[in-house]
N, C-alpha and C positions, 0 to 999 in steps of 0.2 A: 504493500500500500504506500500510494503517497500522503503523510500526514500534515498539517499543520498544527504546530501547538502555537496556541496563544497562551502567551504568560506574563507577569509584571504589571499592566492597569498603571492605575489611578487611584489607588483605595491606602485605606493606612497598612493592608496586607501583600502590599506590593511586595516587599521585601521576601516572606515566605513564597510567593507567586514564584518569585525569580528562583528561587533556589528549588521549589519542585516543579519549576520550566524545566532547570537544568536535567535534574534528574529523568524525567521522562521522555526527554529528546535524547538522552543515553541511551535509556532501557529501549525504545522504541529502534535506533540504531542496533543493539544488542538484538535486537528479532527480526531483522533483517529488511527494520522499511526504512523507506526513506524518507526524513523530515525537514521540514522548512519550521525554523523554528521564529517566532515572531513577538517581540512585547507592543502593546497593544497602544501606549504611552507613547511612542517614539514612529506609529504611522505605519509605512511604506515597507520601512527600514527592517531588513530581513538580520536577526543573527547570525554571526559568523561563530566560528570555532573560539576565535579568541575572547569573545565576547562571553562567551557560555564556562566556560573555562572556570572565571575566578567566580563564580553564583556559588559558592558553597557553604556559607555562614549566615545566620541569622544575627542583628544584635538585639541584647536583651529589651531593648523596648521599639514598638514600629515608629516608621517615620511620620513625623510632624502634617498636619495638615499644612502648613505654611510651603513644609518641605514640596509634599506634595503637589503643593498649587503651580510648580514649574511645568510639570505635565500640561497639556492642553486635551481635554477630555473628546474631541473635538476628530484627533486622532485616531481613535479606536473605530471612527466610520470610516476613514480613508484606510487604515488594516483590513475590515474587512470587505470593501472594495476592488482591493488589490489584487493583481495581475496573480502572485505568488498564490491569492489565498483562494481561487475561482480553479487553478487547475492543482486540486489537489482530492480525494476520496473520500477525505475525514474529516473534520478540525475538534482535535483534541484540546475542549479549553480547562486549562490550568489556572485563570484569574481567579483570586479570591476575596470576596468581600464586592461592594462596589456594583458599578455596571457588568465586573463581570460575572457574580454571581445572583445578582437582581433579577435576570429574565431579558434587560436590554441587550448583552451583546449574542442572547438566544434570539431576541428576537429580529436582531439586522441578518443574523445568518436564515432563520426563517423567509426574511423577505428575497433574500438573493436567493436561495434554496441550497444550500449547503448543509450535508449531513455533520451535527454534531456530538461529543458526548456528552453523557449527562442528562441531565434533569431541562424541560421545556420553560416556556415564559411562565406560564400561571404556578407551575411545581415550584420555579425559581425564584419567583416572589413573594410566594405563603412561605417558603419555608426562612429567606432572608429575614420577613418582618417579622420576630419572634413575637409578637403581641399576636398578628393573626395565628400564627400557627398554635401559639398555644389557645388562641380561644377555636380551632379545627380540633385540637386534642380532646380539649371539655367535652364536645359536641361528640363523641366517637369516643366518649368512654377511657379516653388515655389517660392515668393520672397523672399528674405534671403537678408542680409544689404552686403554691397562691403566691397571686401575682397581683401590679396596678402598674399604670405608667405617668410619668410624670412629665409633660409639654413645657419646655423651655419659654415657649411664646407666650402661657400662659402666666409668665413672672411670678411661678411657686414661690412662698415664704421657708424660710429653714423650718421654722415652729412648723409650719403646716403639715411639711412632709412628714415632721417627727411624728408628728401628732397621728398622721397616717398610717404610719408602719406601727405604731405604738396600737391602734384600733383593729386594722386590717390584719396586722402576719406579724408581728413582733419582731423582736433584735434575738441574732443577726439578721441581715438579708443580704441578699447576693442585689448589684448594681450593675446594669450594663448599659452601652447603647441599647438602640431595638432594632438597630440595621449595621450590625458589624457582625465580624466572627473573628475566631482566633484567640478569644477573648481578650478582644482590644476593648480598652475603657473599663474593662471589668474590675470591681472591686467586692472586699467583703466586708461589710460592716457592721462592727459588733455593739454599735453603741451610740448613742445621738452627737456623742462628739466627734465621730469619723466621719459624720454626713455631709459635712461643708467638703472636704477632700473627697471624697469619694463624686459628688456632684458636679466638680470643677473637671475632674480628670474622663467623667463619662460625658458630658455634655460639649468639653472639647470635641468627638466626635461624632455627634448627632442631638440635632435640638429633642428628641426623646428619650426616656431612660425608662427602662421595664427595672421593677422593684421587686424582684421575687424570693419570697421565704428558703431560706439557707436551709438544705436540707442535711443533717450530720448524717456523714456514714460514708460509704464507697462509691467511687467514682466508675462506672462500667460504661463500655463503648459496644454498639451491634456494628459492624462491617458489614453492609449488604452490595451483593455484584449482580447483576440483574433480577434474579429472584432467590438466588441462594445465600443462603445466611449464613455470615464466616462466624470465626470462633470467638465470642466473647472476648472482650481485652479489659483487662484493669491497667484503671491510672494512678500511681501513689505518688503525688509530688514530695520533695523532699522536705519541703517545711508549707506552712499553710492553705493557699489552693491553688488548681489547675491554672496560674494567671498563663501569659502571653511568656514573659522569661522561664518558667518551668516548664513551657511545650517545647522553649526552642531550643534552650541553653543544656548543652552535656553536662550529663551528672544531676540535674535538678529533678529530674522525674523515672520513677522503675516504670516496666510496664511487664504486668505480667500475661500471658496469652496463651493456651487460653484459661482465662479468669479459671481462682481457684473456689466455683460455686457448686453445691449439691445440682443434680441434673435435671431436676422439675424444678429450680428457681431459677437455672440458664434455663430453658426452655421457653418458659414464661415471658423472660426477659426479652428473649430472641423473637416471639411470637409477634410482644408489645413494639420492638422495633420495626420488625417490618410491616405492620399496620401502622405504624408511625409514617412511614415511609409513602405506603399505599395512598394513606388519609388525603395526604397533601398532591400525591398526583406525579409523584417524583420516579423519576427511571434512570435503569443504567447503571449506575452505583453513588453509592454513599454513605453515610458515619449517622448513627443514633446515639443521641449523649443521655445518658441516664445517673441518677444520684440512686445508688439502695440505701436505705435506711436503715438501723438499725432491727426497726422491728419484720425488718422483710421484704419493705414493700419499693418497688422502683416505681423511679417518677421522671418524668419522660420529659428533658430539658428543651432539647431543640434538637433538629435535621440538618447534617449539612450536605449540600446539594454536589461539591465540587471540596470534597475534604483533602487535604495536603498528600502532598507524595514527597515529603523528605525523611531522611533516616531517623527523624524520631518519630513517622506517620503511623496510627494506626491500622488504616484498611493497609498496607501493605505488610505491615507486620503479622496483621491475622491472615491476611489470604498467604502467608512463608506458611502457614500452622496448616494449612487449611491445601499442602501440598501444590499451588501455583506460584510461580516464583517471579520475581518484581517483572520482568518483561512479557511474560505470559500474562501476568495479569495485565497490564497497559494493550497488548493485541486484544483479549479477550472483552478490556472498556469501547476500544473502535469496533469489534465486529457488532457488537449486541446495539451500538447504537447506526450502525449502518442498517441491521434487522429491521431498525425501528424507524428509521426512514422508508424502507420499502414500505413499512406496513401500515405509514402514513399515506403514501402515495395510493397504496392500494383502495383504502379507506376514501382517499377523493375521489379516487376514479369512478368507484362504486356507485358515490353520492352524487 
């Protein structure tokens, strides 16, 4: 196959973008296709070997929206208009966070008709805005921990929000955007005096913030690759929670794979993610993030549509356990979404 990966954006997860561009334009090589590799940020402009080369570190916190603002977002229509990106089979997109995990740069390759992997416009965007998807979870029975969101525009008082989470879902609570991943912006806050920082550092990247009740207990991840369910994964960061520097940084986080759970509470687990998965409409593959509690019960955080492929990733880690090995699985993301282009095409024809 000839593939294209887009990777890199516009998002504050650029950085991780670039470094599982990298990766997957290897492994993709390693299986014998051929790839055009493209960041999404810079247009036209195809990578070269050199370019791809030094993508191999994360640093402990993502880049700056200011940083950011260099890019011209503007560009990612002229990528995928481009000559490179029209005669190619596939377009393996690697963006994360942003337009390219949103459903926009699904939907400009929709209009040109370009087979892509992953999850469609309407999957892309229930599962980016974590408010809708968790109110798709209520609805369908998933439990997922209590939650509110908080609108910047609407000039919250500190008192108010205290007063909120103090009524609503007590201390702690988890803080996030409602349109990031990676958990950027994410904070935990154990106490009405962490609230003023925790607000300043999520509202840096998005005027809204979902306030959801801290669930104690273990961290477990579903891997799903078109319909099959990989091996449970556990996350143990090395001191406090899952943030952004303990995904990326060596040595800050174990993972064990697969998870060491009794095999009717993996089941369960496995069951709730890939209905998690279904709810929202999402194909091709993806990561279900779940909190177990102590007394048993999992709760269904959020979907990602387009989850990391660096060497601390978990869908690749689980699909080594699960016997397909990092290049086999990247062929097996492009075949099942080329499937699913025919079986769109089919479907108009039809109609």
């Amino acid at each position: 196959m000839r593939v294209a990966v887009l990777m890199g954006g516009t998002s504050a997860e650029r950085d991780v973008s670039l470094v599982s561009g990298a990766a997957v334009v290897d492994g993709l090589k390693v299986a014998g296709h051929e790839v055009v590799p493209i960041d999404t940020a810079r247009g036209y402009q195809v990578l070269r070997g050199d370019d791809i080369k030094h993508l191999n570190s994360i640093k402990t916190q993502p880049p700056s929206i200011e940083e950011l603002k260099k890019y011209a977002g503007e560009l990612s229509i002229e990528a995928v208009k481009s000559h490179d990106l029209r005669n190619v089979d596939v377009v393996f997109i690697i963006l994360h966070g942003g337009s390219g995990e949103n459903g926009v740069i699904q939907a400009l390759l929709d209009l040109v008709g370009i087979p892509y992997t992953g999850s469609g416009v309407l999957a892309s965007a229930l599962a980016m805005n974590k408010f809708m998807a968790k109110k798709i979870f209520i609805a369908n029975d998933i439990p997922t921990p209590g939650f509110f969101i908080i609108d910047h525009k609407q000039n919250p008082s500190l008192k108010g929000i205290d007063d909120k989470i103090k009524s609503q879902l007590n201390y702690p609570v988890i803080t996030k955007p409602v349109n990031q991943g990676s958990s950027v912006g994410l904070s935990l806050v154990k106490s009405g005096n962490e609230l003023k920082k925790a607000l300043k550092t999520g509202f840096h990247y998005d005027s809204k913030l979902l306030f959801e009740k801290y669930i104690s207990g273990r961290e477990i991840t579903v891997g799903i690759l078109g319909d099959q369910i990989l091996p449970l994964a556990e996350v143990i960061p090395q001191s406090g929670i899952y943030d952004y520097e303990h995904k990326y940084t060596d040595g800050k986080s174990n993972y064990i794979c697969p998870a060491d759970l009794p095999d009717n509470l993996a089941d369960k687990i496995s069951s709730l993610g890939l209905k998690a998965f279904k709810v929202l409409g999402c194909a091709g593959f993806g990561r279900v993030d779940f909190r177990l509690a102590e007394d048993g019960q999992a709760y269904c955080l959020e979907v990602n549509t387009l989850p990391g492929m660096t060497t601390h990733s978990l869908v690749p880690k689980a699909a080594k356990v699960a016997g397909i090995d990092f290049p086999r699985l990247l062929e097996k993301i492009c075949q099942i979404a080329l499937e699913d282009f025919k079986d769109r095409l089919i479907n108009r024809e039809e109609d």
